[in-house]
C-alpha positions as CSV (number, residue, x, y, z in Angstrom):
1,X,23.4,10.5,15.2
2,X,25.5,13.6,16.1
3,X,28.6,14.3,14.0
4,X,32.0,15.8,15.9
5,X,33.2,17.9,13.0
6,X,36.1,19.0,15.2
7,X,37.5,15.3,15.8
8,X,40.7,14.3,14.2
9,X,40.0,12.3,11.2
10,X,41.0,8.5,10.9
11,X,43.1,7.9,7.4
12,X,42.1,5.6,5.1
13,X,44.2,2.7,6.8
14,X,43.1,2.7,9.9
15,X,39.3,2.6,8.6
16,X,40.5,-0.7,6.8
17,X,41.7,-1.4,10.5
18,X,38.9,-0.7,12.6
19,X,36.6,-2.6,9.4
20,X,38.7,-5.5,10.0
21,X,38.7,-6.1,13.7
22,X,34.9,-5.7,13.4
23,X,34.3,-8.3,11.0
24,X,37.0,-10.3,13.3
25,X,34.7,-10.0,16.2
26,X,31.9,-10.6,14.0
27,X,33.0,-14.0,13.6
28,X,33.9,-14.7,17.2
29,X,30.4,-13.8,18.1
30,X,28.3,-17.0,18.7
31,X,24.6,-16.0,18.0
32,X,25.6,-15.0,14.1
33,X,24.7,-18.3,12.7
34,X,21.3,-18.9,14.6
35,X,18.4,-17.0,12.6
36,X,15.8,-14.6,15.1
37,X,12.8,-16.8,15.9
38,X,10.4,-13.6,15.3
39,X,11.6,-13.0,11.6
40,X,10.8,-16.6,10.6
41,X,7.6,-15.7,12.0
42,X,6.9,-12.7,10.0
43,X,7.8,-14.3,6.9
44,X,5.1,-16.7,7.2
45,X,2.3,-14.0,6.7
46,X,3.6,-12.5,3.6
47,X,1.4,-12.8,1.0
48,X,3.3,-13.5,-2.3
49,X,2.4,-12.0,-5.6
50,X,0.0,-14.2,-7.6
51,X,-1.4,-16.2,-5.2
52,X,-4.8,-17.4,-5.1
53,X,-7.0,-15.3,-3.4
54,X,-10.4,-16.7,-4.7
55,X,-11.3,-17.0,-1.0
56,X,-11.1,-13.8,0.1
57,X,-14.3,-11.6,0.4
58,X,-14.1,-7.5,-1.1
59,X,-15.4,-5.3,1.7
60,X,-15.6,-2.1,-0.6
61,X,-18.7,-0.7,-1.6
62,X,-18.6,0.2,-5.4
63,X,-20.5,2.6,-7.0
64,X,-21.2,3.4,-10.5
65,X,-20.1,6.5,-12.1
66,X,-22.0,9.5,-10.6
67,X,-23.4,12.8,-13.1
68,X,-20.6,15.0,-11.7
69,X,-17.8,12.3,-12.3
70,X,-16.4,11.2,-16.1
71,X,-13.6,8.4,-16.8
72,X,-10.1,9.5,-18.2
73,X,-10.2,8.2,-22.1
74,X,-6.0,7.6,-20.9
75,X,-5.8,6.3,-17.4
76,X,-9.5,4.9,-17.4
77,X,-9.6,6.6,-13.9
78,X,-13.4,8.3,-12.4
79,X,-12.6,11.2,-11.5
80,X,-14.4,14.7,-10.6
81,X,-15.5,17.1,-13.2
82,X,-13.5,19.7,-11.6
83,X,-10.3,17.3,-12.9
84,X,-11.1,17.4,-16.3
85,X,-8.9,18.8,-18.7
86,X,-10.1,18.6,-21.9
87,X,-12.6,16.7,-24.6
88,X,-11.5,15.4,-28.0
89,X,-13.8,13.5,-30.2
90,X,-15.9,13.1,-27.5
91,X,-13.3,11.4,-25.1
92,X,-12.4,13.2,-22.0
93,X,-8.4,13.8,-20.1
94,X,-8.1,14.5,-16.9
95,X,-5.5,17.1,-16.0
96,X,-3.0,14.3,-14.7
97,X,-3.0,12.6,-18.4
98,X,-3.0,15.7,-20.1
C-alpha cells in the first residue's frame, strides 16, 4: 500500500474518531456474528498434535548410514563427511554443533 508523505496528518483525536465510527459501523454491520462456512471447513482437517497416527503408512525410503556419511555425537544427525568438524575420543561434530 502506497503512503502520501505529503498529506496533512490527522491528530491524535481525530484517529480516536475515525477508530470509533469504524467500530460503530462494525456493529451495525449484519454478517459480523455469522461465522464463514469455508473456515469451519478448514478447521476440520487440522491435524492436532498427539493424535494417533498408528494408521498412517511412511512412504520414505530409509537408508542406513553410507561410508562417506558419520552421525554428529551432539545433534545425532547423518550428515556428509565434508560437514565434519572435528573428532574427540572417537566421537565426531559436525560444523553446525561445533
Amino acid at each position: 500500500m502506497a503512503t502520501d508523505y505529503d498529506a496533512p496528518r490527522k491528530t491524535d483525536e481525530e484517529m480516536s474518531e475515525d477508530s470509533l465510527e469504524e467500530l460503530k459501523s462494525r456493529r451495525a454491520d449484519q454478517n459480523s456474528g455469522k461465522v464463514d462456512e469455508d473456515e469451519v471447513e478448514a478447521a476440520e482437517t487440522f491435524e492436532l498434535p498427539g493424535a494417533d497416527l498408528s494408521h498412517e503408512e511412511l512412504t520414505v525410503r530409509v537408508l542406513p548410514r553410507q561410508s562417506n556419511e558419520f552421525t554428529c555425537a551432539s545433534c545425532f544427525l547423518v550428515k556428509a563427511r565434508a560437514q565434519l568438524a572435528e573428532e574427540k575420543n572417537g566421537q565426531f561434530y559436525c560444523v553446525d554443533c561445533v
